[in-house]
TORRO-250755 format. One record per atom (N, C-alpha, C): residue in three letters; y, z, x. Coordinates in steps of 0.02 Angstrom, whole numbers, padded with zeros to 5 digits, always signed. Atoms other than C-alpha are relative to their C-alpha. Layout:
N
ALAYZX...
***
This chain:
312
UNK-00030+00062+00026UNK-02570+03516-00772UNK-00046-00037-00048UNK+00051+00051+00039UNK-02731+03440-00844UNK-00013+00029-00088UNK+00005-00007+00072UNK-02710+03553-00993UNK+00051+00011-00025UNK-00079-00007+00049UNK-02533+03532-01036UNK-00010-00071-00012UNK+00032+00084+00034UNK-02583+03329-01031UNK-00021-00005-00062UNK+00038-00029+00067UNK-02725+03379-01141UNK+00032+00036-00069UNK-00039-00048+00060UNK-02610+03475-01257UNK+00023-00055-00045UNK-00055+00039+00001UNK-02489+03347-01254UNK-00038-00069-00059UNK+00029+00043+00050UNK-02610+03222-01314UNK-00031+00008-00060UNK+00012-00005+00057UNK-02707+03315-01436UNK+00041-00014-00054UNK-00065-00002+00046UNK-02515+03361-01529UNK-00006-00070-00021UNK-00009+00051+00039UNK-02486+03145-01522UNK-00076-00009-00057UNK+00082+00014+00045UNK-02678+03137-01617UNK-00001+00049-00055UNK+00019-00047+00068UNK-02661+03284-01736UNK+00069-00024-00038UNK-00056+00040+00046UNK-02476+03210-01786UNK+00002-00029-00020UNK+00019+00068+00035UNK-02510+03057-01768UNK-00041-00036-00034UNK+00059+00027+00045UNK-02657+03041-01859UNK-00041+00028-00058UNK-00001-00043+00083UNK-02681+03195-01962UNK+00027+00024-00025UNK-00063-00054+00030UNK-02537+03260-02007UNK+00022-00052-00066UNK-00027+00051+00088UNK-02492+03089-02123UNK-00045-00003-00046UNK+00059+00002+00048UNK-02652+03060-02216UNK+00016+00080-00030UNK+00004-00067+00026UNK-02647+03252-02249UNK+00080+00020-00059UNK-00065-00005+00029UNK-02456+03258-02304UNK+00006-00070-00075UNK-00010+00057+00045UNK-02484+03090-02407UNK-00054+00022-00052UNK+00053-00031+00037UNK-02636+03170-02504UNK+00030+00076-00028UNK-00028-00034+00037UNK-02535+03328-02550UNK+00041-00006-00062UNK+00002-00009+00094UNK-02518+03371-02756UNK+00097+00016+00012UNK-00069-00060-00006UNK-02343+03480-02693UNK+00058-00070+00013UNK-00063+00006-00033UNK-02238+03336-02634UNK+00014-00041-00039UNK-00035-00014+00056UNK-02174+03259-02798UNK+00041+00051-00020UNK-00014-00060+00034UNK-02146+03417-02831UNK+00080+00037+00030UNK-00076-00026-00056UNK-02024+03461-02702UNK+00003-00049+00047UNK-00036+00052-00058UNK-01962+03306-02603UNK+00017+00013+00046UNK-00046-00015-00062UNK-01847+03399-02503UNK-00048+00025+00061UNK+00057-00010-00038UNK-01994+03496-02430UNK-00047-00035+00042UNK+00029+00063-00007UNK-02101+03345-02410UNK+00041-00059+00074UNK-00025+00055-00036UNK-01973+03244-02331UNK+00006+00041+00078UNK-00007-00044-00066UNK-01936+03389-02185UNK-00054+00001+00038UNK+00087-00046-00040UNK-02139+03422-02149UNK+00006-00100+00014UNK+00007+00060-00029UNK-02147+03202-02137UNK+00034-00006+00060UNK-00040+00014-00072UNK-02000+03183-02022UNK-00003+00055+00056UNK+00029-00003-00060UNK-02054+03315-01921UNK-00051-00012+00034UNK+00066+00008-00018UNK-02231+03269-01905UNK+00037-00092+00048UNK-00025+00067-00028UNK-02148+03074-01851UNK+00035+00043+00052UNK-00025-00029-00074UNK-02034+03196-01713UNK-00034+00004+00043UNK+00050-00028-00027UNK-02171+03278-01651UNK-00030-00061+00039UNK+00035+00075-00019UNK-02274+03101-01641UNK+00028-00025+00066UNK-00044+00038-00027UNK-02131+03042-01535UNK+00006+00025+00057UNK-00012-00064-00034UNK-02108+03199-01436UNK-00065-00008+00033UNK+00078+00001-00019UNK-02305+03213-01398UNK+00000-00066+00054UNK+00040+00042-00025UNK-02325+03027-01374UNK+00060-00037+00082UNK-00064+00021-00048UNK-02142+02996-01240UNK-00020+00065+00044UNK+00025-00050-00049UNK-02220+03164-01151UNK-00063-00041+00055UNK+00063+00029-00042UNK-02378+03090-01114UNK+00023-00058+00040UNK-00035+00038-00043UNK-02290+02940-01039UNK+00052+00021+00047UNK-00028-00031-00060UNK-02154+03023-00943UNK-00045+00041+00049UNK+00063-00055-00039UNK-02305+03129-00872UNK-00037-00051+00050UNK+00018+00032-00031UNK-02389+02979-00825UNK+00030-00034+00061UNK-00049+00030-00050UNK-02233+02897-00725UNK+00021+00028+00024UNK-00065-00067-00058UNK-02162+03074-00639UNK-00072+00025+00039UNK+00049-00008-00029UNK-02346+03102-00593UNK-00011-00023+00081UNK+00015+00031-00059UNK-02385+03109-00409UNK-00057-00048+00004UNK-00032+00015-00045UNK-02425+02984-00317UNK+00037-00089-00041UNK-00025+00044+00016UNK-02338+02882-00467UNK+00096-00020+00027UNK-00085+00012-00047UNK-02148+02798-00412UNK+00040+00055-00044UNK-00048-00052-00019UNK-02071+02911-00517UNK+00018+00049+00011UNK+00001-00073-00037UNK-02113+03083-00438UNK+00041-00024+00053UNK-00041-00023-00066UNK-01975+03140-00333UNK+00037-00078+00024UNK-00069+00072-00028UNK-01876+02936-00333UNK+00018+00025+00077UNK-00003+00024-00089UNK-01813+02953-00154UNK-00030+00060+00043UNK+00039-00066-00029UNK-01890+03121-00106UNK-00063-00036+00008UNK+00056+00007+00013UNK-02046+03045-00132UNK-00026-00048+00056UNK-00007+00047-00078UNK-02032+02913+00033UNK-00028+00017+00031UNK+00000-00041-00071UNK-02005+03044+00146UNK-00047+00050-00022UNK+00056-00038-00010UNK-02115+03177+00092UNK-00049+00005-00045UNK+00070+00020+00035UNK-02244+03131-00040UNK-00037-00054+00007UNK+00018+00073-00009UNK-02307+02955-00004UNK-00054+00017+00051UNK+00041-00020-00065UNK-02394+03011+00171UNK-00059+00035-00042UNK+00068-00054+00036UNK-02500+03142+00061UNK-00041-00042-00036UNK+00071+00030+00061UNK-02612+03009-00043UNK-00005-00069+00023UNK+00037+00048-00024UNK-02702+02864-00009UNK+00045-00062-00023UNK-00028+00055+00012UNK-02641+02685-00010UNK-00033-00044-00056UNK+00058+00015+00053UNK-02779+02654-00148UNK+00042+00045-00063UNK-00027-00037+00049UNK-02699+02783-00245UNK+00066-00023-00023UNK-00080+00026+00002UNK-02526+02724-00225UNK+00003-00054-00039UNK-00011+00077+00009UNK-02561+02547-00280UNK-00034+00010-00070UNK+00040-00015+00099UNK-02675+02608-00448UNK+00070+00030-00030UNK-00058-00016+00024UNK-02517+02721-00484UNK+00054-00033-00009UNK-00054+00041+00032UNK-02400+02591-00481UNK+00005-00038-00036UNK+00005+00049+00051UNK-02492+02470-00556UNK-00010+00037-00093UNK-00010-00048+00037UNK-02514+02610-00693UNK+00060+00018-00041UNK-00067+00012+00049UNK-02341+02631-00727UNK+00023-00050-00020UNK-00008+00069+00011UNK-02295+02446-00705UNK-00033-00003-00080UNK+00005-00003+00041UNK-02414+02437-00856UNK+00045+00040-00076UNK-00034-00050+00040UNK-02334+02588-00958UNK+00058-00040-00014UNK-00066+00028+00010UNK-02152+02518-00919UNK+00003-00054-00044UNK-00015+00061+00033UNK-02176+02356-00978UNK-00032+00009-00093UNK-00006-00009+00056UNK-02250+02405-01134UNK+00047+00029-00039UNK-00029-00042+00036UNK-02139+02537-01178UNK+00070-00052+00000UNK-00051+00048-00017UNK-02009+02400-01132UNK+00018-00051-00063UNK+00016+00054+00023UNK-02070+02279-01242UNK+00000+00029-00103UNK+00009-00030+00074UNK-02104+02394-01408UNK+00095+00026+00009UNK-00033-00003-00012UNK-01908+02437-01345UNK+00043-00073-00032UNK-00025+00047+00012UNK-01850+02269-01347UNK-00001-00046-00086UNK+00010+00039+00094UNK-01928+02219-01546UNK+00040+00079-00025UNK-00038-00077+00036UNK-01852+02400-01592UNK+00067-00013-00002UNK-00084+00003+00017UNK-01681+02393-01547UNK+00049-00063-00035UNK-00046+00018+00012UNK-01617+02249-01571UNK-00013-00019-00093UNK+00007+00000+00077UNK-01704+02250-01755UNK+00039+00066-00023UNK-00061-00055-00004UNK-01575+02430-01758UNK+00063-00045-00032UNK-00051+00032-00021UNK-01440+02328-01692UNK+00013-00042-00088UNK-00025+00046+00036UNK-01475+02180-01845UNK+00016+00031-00054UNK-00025-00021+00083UNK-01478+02296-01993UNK+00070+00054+00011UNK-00060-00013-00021UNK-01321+02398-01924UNK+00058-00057-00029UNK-00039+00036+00023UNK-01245+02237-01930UNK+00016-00042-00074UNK-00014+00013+00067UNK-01285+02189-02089UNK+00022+00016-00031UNK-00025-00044+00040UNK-01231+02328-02159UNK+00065-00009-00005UNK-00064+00028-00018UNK-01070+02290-02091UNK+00032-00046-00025UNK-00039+00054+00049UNK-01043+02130-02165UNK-00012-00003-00058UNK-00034-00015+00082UNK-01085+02185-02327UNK+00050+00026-00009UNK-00040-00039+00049UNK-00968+02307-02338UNK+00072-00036+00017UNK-00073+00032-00009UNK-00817+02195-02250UNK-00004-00053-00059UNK-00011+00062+00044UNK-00881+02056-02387UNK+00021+00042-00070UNK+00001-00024+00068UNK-00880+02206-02526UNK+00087+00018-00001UNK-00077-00018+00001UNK-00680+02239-02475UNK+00040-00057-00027UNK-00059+00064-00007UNK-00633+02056-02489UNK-00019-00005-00093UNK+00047+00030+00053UNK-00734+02037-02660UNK+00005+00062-00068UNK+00007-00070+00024UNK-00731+02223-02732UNK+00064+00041-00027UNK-00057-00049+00006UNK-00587+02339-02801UNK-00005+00070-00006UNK-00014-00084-00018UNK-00553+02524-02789UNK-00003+00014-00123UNK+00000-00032+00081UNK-00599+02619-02945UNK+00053+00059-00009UNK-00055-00032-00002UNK-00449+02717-03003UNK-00018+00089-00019UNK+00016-00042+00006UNK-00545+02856-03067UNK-00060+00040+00055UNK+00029-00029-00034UNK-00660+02879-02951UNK-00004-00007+00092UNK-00022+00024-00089UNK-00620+02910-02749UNK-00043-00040+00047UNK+00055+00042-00063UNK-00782+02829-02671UNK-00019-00044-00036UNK+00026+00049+00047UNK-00826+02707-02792UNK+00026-00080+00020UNK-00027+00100+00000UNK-00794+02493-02761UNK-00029-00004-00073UNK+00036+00049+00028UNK-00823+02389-02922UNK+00009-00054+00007UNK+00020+00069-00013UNK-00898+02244-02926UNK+00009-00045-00077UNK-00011+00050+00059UNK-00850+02121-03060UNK-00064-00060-00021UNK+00072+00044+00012UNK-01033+02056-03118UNK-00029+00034-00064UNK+00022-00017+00050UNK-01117+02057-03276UNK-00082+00044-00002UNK+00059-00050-00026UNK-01267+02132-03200UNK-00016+00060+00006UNK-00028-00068-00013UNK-01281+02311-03200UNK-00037+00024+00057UNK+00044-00047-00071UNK-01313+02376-03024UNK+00040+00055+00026UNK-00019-00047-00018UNK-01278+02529-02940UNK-00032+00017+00055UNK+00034+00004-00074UNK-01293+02560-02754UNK+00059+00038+00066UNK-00029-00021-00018UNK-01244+02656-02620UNK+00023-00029+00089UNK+00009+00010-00074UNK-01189+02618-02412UNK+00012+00047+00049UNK-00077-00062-00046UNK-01128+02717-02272UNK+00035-00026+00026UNK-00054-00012-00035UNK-00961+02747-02262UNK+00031+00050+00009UNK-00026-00058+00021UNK-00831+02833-02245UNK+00053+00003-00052UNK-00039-00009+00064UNK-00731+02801-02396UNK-00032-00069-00049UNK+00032+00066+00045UNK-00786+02695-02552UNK-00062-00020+00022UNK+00084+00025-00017UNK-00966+02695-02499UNK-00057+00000-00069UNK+00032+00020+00055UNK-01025+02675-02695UNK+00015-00047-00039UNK-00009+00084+00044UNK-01047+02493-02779UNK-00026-00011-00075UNK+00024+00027+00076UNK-01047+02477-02964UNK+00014-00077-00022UNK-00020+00061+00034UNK-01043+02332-03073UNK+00047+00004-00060UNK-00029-00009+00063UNK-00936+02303-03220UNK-00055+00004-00052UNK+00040+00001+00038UNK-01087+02258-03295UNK-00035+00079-00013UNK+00015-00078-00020UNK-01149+02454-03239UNK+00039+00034-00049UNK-00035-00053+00039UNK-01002+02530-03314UNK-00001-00015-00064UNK+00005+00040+00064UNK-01004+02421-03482UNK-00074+00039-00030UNK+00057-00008+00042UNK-01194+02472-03523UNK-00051+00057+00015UNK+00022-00067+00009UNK-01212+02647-03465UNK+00066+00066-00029UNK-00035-00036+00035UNK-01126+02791-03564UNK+00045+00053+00065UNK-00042-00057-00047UNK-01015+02935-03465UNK-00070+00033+00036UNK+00031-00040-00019UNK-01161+03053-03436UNK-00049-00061+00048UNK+00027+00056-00034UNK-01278+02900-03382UNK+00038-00008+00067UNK-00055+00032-00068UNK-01134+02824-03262UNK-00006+00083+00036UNK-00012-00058-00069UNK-01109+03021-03193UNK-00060+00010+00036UNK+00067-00010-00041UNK-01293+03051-03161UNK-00007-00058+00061UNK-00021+00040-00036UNK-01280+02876-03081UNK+00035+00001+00079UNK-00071-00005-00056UNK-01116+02919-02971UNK-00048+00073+00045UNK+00011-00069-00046UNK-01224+03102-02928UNK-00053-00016+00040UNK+00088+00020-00065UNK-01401+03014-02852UNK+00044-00045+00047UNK+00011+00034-00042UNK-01300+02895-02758UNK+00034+00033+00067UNK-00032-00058-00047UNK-01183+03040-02692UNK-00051+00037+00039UNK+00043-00020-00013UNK-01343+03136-02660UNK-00051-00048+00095UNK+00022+00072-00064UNK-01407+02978-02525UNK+00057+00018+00035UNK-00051-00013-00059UNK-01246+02998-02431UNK+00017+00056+00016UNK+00006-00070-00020UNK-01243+03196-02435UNK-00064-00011+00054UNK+00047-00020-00016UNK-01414+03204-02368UNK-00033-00056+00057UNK+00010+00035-00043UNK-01405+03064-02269UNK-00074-00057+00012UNK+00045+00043+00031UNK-01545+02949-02322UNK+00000-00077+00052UNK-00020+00071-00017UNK-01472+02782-02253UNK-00015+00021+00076UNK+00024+00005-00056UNK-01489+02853-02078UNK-00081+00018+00023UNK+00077-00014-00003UNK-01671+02912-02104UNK-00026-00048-00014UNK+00039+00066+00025UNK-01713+02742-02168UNK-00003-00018+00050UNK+00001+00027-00018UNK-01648+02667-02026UNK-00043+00030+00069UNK+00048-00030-00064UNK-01750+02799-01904UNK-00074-00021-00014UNK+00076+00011+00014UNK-01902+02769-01992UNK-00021-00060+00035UNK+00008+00068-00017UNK-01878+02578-01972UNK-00025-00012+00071UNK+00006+00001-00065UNK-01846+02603-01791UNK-00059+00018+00032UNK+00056-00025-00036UNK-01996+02720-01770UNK-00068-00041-00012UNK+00049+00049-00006UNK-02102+02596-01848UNK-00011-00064+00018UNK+00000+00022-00049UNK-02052+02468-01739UNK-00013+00000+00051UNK+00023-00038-00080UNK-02086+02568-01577UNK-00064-00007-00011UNK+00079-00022-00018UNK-02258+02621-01635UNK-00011-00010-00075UNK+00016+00018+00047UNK-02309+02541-01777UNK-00084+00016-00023UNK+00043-00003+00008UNK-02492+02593-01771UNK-00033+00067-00031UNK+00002-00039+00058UNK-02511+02778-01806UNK-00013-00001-00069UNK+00003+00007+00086UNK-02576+02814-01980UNK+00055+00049-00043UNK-00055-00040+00018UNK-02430+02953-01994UNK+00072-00076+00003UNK-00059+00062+00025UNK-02298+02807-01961UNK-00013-00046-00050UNK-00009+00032+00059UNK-02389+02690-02071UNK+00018+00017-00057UNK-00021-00008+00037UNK-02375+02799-02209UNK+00062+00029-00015UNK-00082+00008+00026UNK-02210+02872-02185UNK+00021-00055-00016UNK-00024+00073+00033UNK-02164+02697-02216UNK+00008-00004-00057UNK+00025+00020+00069UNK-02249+02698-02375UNK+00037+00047-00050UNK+00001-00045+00050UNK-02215+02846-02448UNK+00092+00043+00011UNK-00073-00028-00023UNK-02021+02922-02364UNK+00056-00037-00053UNK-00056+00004+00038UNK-01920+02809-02468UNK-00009+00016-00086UNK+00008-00032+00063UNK-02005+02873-02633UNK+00032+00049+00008UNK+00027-00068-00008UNK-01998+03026-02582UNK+00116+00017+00010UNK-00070-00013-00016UNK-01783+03010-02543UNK+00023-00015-00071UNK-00030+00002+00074UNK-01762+02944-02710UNK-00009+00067-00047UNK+00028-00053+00046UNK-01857+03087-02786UNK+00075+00062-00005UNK-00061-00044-00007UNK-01739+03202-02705UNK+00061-00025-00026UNK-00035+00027+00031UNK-01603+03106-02756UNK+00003+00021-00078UNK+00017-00023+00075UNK-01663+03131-02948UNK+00021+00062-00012UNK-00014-00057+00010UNK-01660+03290-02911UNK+00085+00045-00015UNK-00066-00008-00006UNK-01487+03331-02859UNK+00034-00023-00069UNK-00018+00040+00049UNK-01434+03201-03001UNK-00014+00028-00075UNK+00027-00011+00057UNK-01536+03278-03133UNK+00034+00086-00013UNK-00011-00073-00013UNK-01488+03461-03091UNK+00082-00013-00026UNK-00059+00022+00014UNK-01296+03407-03115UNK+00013-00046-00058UNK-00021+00036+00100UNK-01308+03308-03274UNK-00072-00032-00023UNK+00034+00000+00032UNK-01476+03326-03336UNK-00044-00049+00008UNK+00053+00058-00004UNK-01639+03234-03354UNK-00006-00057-00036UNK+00001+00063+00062UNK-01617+03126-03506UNK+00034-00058+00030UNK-00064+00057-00017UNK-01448+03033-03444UNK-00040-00032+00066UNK+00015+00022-00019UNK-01527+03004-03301UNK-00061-00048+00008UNK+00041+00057+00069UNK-01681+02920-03377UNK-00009-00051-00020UNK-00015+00038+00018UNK-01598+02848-03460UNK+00049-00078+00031UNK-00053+00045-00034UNK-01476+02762-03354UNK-00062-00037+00053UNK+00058+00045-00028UNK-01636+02715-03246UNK-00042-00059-00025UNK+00030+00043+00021UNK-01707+02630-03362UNK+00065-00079-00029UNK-00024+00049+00015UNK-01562+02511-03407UNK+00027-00027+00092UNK-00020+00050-00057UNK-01527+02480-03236UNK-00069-00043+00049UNK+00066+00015-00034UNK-01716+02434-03189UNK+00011-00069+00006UNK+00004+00057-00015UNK-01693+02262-03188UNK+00081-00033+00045UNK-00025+00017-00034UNK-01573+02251-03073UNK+00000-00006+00071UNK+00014+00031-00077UNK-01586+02155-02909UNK+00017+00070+00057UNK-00016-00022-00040UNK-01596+02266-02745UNK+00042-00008+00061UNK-00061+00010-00029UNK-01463+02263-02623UNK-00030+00006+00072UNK+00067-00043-00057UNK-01542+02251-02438UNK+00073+00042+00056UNK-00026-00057-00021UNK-01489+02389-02328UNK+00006+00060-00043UNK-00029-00058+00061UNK-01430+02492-02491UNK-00044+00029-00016UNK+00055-00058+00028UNK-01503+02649-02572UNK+00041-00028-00080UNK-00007+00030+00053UNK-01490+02595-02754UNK-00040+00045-00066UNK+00045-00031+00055UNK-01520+02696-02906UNK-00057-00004-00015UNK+00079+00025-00004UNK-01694+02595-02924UNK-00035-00011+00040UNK+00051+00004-00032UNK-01753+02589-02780UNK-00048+00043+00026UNK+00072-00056-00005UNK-01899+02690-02695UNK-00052-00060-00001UNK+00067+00031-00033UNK-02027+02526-02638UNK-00025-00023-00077UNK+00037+00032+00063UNK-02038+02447-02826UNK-00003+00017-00047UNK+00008-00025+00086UNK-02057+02441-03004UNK-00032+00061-00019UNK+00033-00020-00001UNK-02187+02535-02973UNK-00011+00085+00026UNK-00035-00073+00006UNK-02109+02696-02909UNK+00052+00001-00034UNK-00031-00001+00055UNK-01986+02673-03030UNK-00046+00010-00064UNK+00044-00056+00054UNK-02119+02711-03163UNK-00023+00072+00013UNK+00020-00075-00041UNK-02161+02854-03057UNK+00046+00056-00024UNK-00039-00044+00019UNK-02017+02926-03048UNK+00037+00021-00093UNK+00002-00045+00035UNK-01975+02929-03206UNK-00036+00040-00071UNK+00041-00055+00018UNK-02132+02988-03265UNK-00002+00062+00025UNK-00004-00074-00025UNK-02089+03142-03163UNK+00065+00028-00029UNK-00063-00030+00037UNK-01913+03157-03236UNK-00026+00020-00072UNK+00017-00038+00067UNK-02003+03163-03411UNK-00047+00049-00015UNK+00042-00047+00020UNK-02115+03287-03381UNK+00021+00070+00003UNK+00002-00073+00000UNK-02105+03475-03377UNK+00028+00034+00045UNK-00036-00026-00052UNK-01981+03549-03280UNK-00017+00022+00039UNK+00032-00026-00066UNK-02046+03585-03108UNK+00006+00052+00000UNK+00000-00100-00021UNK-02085+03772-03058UNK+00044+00000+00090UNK-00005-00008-00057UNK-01978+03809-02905UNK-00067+00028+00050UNK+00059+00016-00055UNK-02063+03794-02734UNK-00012+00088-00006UNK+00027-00068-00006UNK-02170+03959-02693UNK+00031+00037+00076UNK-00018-00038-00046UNK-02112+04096-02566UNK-00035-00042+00070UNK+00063+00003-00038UNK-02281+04041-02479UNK-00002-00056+00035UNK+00004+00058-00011UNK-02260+03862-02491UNK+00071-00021+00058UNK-00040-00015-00033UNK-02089+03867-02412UNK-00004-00001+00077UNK+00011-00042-00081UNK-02141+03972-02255UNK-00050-00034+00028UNK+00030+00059-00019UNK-02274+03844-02233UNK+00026-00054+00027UNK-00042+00060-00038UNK-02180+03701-02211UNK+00067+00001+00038UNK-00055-00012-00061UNK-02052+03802-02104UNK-00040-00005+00070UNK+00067-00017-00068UNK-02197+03841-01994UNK-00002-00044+00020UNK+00034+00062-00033UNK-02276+03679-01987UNK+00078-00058+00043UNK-00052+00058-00047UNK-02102+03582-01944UNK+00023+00041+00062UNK+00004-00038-00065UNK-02083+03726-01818UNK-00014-00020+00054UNK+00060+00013-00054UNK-02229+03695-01733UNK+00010-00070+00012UNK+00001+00069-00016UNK-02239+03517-01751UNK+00058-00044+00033UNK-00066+00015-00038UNK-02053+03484-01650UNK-00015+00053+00046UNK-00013-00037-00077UNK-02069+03643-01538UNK-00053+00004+00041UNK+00059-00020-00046UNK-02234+03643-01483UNK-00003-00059+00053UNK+00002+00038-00048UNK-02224+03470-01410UNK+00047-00006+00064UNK-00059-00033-00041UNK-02065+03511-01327UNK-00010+00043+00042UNK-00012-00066-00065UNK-02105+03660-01244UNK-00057-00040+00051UNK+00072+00031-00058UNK-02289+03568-01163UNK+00026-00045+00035UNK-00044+00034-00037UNK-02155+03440-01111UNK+00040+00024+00049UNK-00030-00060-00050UNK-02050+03563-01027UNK-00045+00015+00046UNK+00056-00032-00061UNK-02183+03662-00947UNK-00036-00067+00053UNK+00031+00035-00044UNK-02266+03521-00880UNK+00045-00055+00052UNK-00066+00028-00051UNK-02105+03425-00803UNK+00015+00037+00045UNK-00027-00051-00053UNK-02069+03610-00725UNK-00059-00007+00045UNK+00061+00006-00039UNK-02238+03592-00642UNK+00006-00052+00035UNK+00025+00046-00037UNK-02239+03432-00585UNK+00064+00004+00048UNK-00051+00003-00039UNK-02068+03465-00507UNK-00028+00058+00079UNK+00017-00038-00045UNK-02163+03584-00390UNK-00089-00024+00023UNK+00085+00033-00048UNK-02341+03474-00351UNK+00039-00070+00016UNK+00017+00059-00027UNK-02346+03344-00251UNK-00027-00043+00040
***
C-alpha cells in the first residue's frame, strides 16, 4: 500500500508541477493547438485523478471512518488503538472540511457562470433576430462589429449588423467557421472545466498555467479550422477589423484568447509560413503522454482501493 500512496503522489507532483511549466515552454504548441490542448487537459486529469486518490486513500484507510462504514464497528475498530482512532478521524475531519470548502467556492462559481450564460442568451432572443441565411446565426442590431459564439442548441452565433456591414463574404465566412469550430470542439465546456479546476486547486503550477495559456491555445485551434476552410488572409483580415471590439463574458469571440496581446500573436502566426504538419513522432508522443498521464493514475487508484478493501 505504501507504494501505491507513493505512486499516487509522485503522479499529483510530476503533473502537477512538471508537466505545466514543461508543456508551457514547448516551441510545438503554436504549432499544433489541437495537440497541445489534449497533452494540457490531460496533464490537469491526471492532477485531479492523482490528487482525489491520495485523499480517498487517506479517508478509506484503516483505522480512518471511512474503511468498511458499518463493517468497520463490528470488526475493525477493536484492531487499533484508541490513539489511533482519534488521530484518524481528526485526519479526515481535516481532509473533509477542506475538500468541502475548495467544493463550496467551486461550485457554486459553476453554478453562476451557467447562469449567466443563460440570461444572455434568453436576453439575446428578446433583443436579437434569426438570420435568414444562416441556420445558427442571431443578429444583433449594433453598429459595433462583434462576433461571438454560446452554447446552444440552435442559433448559438451572435453577429452585429455592424459585423456584417464591415466584413466582406470571405471575412464574415471565416468568421461564421472559428466560431463554428468553438462549438464543434467544444471549447465553452473546457473553459468552464478549467475555471472549475482552478477553483478547486488553484495552486498547482500546471493549473496556474493552464489558465494562462488553454484559452490561447482554443483560439489557435479555432484559426485553424477557420483558416483551412476559407483561408488565411480573410481571416486576418476579418481579425483585424473586429479587434476593437468589446468581449462578451462567458462567450468565445473571434478576438478573444486573454487580450490584445494574443491577438497580435495569433495573427502573427496566421501570417507566417504555413505550418509543417505535426510529425509521426510528435503525435505518438502526445498519445503516450495523455495515455499515461489519465491511466496511470487510475489504475494506482484502483489497485490500491482493491487492497484496502482486503486490510484492515
Amino acid at each position: 500500500m505504501i507504494f501505491l500512496v507513493a505512486g499516487l503522489i509522485a503522479s499529483a507532483l510530476l503533473l502537477g508541477c512538471l508537466a505545466g511549466p514543461v508543456l508551457d515552454r514547448s516551441q510545438r504548441s503554436a504549432a499544433v493547438p489541437g495537440i497541445a490542448i489534449a497533452c494540457w487537459m490531460a496533464a490537469l486529469a491526471g492532477t485531479f485523478i492523482a490528487g482525489g486518490g491520495v485523499v480517498a486513500i487517506a479517508l478509506l484507510s484503516p483505522p480512518g471512518p471511512g474503511h468498511g462504514f458499518l463493517e468497520w464497528l463490528r470488526d475493525c475498530l477493536p484492531h487499533h488503538g484508541d490513539l489511533a482512532i482519534i488521530m484518524a478521524a481528526a485526519a479526515s475531519l481535516v481532509l473533509l472540511t477542506a475538500c468541502g470548502s475548495r467544493l463550496a467556492r467551486g461550485l457554486p462559481r459553476l453554478v453562476r457562470a451557467v447562469r449567466h450564460r443563460r440570461r444572455h442568451w434568453e436576453m439575446l432572443r428578446l433583443v436579437a433576430r434569426q438570420d435568414g441565411r444562416h441556420a445558427d446565426v442571431l443578429v444583433l442590431d449594433h453598429p459595433v462589429p462583434v462576433a461571438y459564439s454560446l452554447p446552444a442548441r440552435r442559433r448559438a452565433i451572435v453577429v452585429s449588423t455592424g459585423a456584417q456591414d464591415a466584413l466582406s463574404p470571405a471575412e464574415f465566412g471565416a468568421v461564421l467557421a472559428h466560431e463554428r469550430a468553438h462549438l464543434r470542439q467544444r471549447h465553452h465546456a473546457l473553459l468552464l472545466m478549467l475555471d472549475l479546476a482552478h477553483a478547486l486547486l488553484p495552486w498547482p503550477p500546471t493549473v496556474r498555467r493552464a489558465r494562462a495559456r488553454l484559452p490561447l491555445l482554443l483560439e489557435m485551434a479555432a484559426d485553424d479550422a477557420a483558416a483551412r476552410a476559407w483561408g488565411r488572409r480573410p481571416l486576418v483580415d476579418a481579425l483585424r477589423r473586429l479587434a476593437a471590439a468589446p468581449g462578451a463574458a462567458g462567450a468565445l469571440g473571434a478576438t478573444g484568447g486573454s487580450g490584445p496581446a494574443a491577438l497580435v500573436q495569433r495573427v502573427r502566426r496566421l501570417e507566417s509560413a504555413e505550418p509543417a504538419k505535426p510529425r509521426k513522432v510528435l503525435r505518438m508522443t502526445a498519445s503516450v503522454f495523455v495515455m499515461a498521464a489519465v491511466a496511470t493514475p487510475l489504475a494506482v487508484v484502483a489497485m490500491a482501493i482493491a487492497e484496502l478493501s482486503t486490510v484492515c
